[in-house]
C-alpha positions as a Python dict, from the first residue, in 0.01 Angstrom:
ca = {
    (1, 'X'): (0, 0, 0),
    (2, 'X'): (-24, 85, -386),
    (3, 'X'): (209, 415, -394),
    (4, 'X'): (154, 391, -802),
    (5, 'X'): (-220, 544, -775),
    (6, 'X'): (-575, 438, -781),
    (7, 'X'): (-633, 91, -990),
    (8, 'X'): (-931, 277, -1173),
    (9, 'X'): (-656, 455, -1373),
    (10, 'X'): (-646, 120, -1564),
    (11, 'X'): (-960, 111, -1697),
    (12, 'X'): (-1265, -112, -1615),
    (13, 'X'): (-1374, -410, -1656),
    (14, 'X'): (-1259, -523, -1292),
    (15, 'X'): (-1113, -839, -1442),
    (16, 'X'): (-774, -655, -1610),
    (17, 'X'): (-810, -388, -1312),
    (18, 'X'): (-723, -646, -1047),
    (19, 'X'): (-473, -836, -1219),
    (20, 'X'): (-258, -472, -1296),
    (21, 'X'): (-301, -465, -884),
    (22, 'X'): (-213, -782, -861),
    (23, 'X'): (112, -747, -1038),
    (24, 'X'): (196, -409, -897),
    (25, 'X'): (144, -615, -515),
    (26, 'X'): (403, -885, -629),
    (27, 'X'): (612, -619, -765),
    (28, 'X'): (636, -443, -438),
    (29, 'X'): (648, -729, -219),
    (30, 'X'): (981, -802, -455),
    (31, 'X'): (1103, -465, -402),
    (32, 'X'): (1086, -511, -60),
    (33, 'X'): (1251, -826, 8),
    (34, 'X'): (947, -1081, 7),
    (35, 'X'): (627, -1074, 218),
    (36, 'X'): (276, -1102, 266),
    (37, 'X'): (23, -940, -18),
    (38, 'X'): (-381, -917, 33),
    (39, 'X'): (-560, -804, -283),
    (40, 'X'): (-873, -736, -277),
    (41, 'X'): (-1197, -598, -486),
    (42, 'X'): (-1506, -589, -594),
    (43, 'X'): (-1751, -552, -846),
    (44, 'X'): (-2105, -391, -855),
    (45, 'X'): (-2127, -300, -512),
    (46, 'X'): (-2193, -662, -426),
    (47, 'X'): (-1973, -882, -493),
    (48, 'X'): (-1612, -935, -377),
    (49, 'X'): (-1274, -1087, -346),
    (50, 'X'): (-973, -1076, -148),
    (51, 'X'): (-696, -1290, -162),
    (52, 'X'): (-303, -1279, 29),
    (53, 'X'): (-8, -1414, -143),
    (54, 'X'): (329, -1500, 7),
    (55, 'X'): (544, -1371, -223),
    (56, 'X'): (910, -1478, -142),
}
């Protein structure tokens, strides 16, 4: 869960927005001891990604 607010805060293109969530999931997952992330978006309504890391 990002408890550091909504990604839009970062600006758009949704190229440097997902990679800030991206970092702030590993960062977490670190904080936390290691784990599973999923990161996901999407861009103009129709397209879409989603990925899950194993951070350790």
């Amino acid at each position: 869960m990002n408890k550091t607010g909504c990604s839009l805060v970062w600006g758009h293109p949704q190229g440097p927005t997902l990679t800030r969530v991206t970092m702030e999931a590993f960062e977490e997952a670190v904080d936390l001891g290691g784990g599973y992330v999923l990161v996901f978006g999407c861009a103009a309504g129709d397209v879409g990604i989603a990925t899950i890391f194993k951070v350790s």
